[in-house]
Kinemage of the C-alpha trace (Angstrom):
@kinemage 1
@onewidth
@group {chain A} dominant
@subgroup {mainchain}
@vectorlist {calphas} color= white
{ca unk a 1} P -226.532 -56.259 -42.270
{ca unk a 2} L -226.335 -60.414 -42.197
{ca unk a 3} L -222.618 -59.859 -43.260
{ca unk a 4} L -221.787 -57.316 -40.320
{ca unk a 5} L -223.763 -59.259 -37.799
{ca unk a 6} L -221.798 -62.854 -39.004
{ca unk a 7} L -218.393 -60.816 -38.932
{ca unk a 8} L -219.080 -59.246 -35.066
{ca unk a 9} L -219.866 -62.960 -34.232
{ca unk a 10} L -217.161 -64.506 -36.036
{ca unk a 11} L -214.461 -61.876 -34.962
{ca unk a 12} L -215.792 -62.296 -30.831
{ca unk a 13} L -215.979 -66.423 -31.382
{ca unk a 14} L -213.456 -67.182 -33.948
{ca unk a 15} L -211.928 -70.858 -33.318
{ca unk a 16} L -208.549 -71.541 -33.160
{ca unk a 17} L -207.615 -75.068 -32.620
{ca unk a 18} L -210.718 -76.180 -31.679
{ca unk a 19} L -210.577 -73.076 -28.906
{ca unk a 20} L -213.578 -70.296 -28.935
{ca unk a 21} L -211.951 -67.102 -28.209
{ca unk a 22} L -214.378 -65.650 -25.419
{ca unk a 23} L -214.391 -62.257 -23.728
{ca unk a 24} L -212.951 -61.838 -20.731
{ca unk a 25} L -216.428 -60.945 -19.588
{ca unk a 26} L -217.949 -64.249 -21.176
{ca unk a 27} L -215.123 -66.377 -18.955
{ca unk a 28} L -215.362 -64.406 -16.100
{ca unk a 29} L -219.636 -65.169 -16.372
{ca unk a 30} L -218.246 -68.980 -16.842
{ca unk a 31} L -216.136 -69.113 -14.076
{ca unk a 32} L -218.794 -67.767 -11.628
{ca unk a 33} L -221.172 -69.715 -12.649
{ca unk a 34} L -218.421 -72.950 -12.053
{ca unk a 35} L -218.204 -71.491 -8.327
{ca unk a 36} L -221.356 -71.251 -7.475
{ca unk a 37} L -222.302 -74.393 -8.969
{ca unk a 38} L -219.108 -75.785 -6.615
{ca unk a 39} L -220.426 -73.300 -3.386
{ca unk a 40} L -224.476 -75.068 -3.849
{ca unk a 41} L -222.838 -78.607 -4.204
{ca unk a 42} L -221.656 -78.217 -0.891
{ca unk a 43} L -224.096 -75.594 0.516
{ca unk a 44} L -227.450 -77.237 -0.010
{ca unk a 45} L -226.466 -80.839 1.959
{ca unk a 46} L -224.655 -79.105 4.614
{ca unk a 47} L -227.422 -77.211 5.174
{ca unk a 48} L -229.848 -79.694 5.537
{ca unk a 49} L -227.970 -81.473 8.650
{ca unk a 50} L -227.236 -77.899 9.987
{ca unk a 51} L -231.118 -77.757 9.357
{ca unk a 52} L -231.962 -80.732 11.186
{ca unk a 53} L -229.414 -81.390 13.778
{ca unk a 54} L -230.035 -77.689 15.448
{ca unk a 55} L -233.463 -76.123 14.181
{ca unk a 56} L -235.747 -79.495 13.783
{ca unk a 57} L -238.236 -78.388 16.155
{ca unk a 58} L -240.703 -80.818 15.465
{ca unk a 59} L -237.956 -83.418 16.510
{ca unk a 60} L -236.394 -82.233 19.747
{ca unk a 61} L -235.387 -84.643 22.001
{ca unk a 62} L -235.314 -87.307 19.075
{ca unk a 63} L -231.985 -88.246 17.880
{ca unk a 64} L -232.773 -90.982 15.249
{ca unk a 65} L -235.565 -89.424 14.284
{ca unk a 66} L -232.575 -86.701 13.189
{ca unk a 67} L -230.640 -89.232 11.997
{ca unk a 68} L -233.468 -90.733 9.926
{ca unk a 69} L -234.553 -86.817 9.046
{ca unk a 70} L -230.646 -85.774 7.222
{ca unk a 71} L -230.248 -89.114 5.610
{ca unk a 72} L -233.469 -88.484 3.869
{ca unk a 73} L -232.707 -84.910 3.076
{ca unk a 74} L -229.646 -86.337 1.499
{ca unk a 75} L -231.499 -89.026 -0.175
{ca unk a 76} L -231.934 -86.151 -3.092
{ca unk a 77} L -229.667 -84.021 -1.792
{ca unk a 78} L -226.476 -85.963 -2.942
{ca unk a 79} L -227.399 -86.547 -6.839
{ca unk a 80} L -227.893 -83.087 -7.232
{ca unk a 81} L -225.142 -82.247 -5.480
{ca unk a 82} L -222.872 -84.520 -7.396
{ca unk a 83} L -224.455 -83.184 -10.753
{ca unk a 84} L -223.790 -79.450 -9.563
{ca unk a 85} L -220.053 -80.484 -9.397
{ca unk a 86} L -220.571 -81.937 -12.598
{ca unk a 87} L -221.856 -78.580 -14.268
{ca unk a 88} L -218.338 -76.935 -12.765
{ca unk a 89} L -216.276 -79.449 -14.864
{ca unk a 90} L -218.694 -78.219 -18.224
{ca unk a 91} L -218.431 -74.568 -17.160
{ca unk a 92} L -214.407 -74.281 -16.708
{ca unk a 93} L -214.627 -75.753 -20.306
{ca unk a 94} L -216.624 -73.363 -21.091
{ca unk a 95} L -214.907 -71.080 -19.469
{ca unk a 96} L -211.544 -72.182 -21.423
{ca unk a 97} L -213.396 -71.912 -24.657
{ca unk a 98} L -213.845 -75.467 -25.188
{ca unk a 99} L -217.264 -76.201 -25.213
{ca unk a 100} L -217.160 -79.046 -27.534
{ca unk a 101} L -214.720 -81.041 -25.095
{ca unk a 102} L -215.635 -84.034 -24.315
{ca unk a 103} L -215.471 -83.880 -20.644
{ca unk a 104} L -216.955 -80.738 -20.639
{ca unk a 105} L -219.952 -82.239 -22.300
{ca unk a 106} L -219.991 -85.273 -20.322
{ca unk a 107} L -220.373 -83.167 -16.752
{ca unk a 108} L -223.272 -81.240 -18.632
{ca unk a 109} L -224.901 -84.932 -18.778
{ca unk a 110} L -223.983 -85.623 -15.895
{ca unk a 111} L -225.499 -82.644 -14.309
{ca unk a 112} L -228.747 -83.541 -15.805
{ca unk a 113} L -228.819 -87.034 -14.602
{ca unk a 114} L -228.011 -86.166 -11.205
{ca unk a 115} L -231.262 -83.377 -11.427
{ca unk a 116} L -233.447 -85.937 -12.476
{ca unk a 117} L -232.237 -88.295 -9.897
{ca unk a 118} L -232.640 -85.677 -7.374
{ca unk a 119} L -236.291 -85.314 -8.767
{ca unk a 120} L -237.334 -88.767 -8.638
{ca unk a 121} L -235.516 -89.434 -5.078
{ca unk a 122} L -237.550 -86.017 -3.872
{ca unk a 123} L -240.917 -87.973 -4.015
{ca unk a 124} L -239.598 -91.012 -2.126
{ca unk a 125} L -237.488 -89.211 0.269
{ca unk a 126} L -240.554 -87.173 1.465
{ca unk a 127} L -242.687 -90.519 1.931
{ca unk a 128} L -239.702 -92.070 3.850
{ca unk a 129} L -239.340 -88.928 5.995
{ca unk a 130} L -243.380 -89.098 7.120
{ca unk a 131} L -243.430 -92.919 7.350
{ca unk a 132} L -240.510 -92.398 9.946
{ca unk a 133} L -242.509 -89.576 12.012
{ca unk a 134} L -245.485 -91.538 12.434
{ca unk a 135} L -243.912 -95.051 12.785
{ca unk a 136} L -244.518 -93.986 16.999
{ca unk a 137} L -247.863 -92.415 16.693
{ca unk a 138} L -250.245 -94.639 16.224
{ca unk a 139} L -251.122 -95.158 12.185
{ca unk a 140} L -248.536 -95.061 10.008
{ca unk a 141} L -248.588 -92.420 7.094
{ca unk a 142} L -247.300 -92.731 3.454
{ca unk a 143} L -247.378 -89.672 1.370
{ca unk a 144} L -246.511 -89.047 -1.921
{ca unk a 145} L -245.256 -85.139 -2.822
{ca unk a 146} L -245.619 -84.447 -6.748
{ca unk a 147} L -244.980 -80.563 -6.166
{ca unk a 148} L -244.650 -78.540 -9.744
{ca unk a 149} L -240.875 -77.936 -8.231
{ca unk a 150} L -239.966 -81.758 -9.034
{ca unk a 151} L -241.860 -81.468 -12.390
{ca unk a 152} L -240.035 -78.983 -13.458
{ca unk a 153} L -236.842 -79.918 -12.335
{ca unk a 154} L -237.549 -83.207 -14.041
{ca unk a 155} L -238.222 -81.343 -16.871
{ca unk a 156} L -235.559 -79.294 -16.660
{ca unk a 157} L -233.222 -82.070 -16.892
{ca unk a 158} L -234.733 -83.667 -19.787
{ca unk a 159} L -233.781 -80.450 -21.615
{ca unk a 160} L -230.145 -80.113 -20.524
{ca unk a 161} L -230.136 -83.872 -21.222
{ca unk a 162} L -231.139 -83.285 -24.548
{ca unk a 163} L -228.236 -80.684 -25.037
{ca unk a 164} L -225.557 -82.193 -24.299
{ca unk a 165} L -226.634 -85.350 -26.283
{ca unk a 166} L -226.963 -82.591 -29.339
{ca unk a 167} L -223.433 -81.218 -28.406
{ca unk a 168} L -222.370 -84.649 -28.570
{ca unk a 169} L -223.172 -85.315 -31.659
{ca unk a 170} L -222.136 -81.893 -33.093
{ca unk a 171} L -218.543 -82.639 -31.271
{ca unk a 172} L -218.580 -86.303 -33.180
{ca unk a 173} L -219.503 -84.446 -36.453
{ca unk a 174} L -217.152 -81.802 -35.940
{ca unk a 175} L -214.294 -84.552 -35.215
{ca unk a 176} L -215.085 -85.997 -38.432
{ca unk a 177} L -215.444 -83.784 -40.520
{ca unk a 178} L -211.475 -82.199 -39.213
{ca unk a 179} L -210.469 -85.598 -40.727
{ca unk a 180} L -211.299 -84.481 -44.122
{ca unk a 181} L -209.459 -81.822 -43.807
């Protein structure tokens, strides 16, 4: 049974030249994933200004207050957004059958730093946003926002961190060992 199940794996994943062989439904689950990562780099910031430049009730009538509203939305907006466009890079490797590539493996790290960037600017960016709508009204406000949403982004992060610095590794060991060879 442990031979048959190492042959199906072998003979769906077999390398050749340092390329997995993947199913087409494996890179076309790659490649979707590497759009939508692309569509939510772009989606989520845009819309945030859509967000508050048209629907911020709470602010009509109060242009900077808008201003001061998206640039704190994009406060942790951006790093994720940047990361996101990071994970495309790692999932078109992926995609290609090279998940061992270097570049590949760097966007994956650079996906997770831009999350936990994200999670630590989410905090600030919250207190920056209420300091701003009570700097008029009387006492000012600071609030700090821990929500389990950060946490576990944060934590999240730490994982995929921990990944890719593992499928760094394996790529270095990998690279030497084809030296031997």
């Amino acid at each position: 049974m442990k031979n048959a199940m190492a042959s199906a794996v072998s003979h769906d994943l077999h390398s050749v030249s340092g390329t997995l062989v993947l199913s087409s439904r494996a890179r076309t689950a790659f490649g979707a994933l590497a759009s939508i990562a692309a569509c939510l780099a772009v989606l989520l910031p845009g819309l945030a200004i859509g967000y508050w430049l048209f629907d911020g009730a709470p602010l009509a009538g109060k242009y900077l207050m808008r201003v001061v509203a998206i640039l704190t939305a994009l406060l942790h907006l951006l790093p994720l957004s940047w990361g996101l466009l990071r994970l495309r890079v790692c999932l078109k490797r992926f995609s290609a059958g090279r998940p061992f590539d270097v570049e590949g493996i760097a966007g994956l790290r650079d996906f997770a730093l831009g999350a936990v960037l994200s999670a630590v600017a989410k905090p600030v960016a919250s207190m920056l946003l209420m300091l701003a709508l009570s700097w008029e009204a009387g006492p000012k406000r600071i609030v700090i926002e821990i929500s389990s949403e950060v946490m576990i982004l944060a934590l999240f992060a730490g994982v995929v961190a921990a990944l890719a610095w593992a499928m760094q590794k394996a790529a270095q060991l990998a690279e030497e060992n084809s030296q031997f060879v």
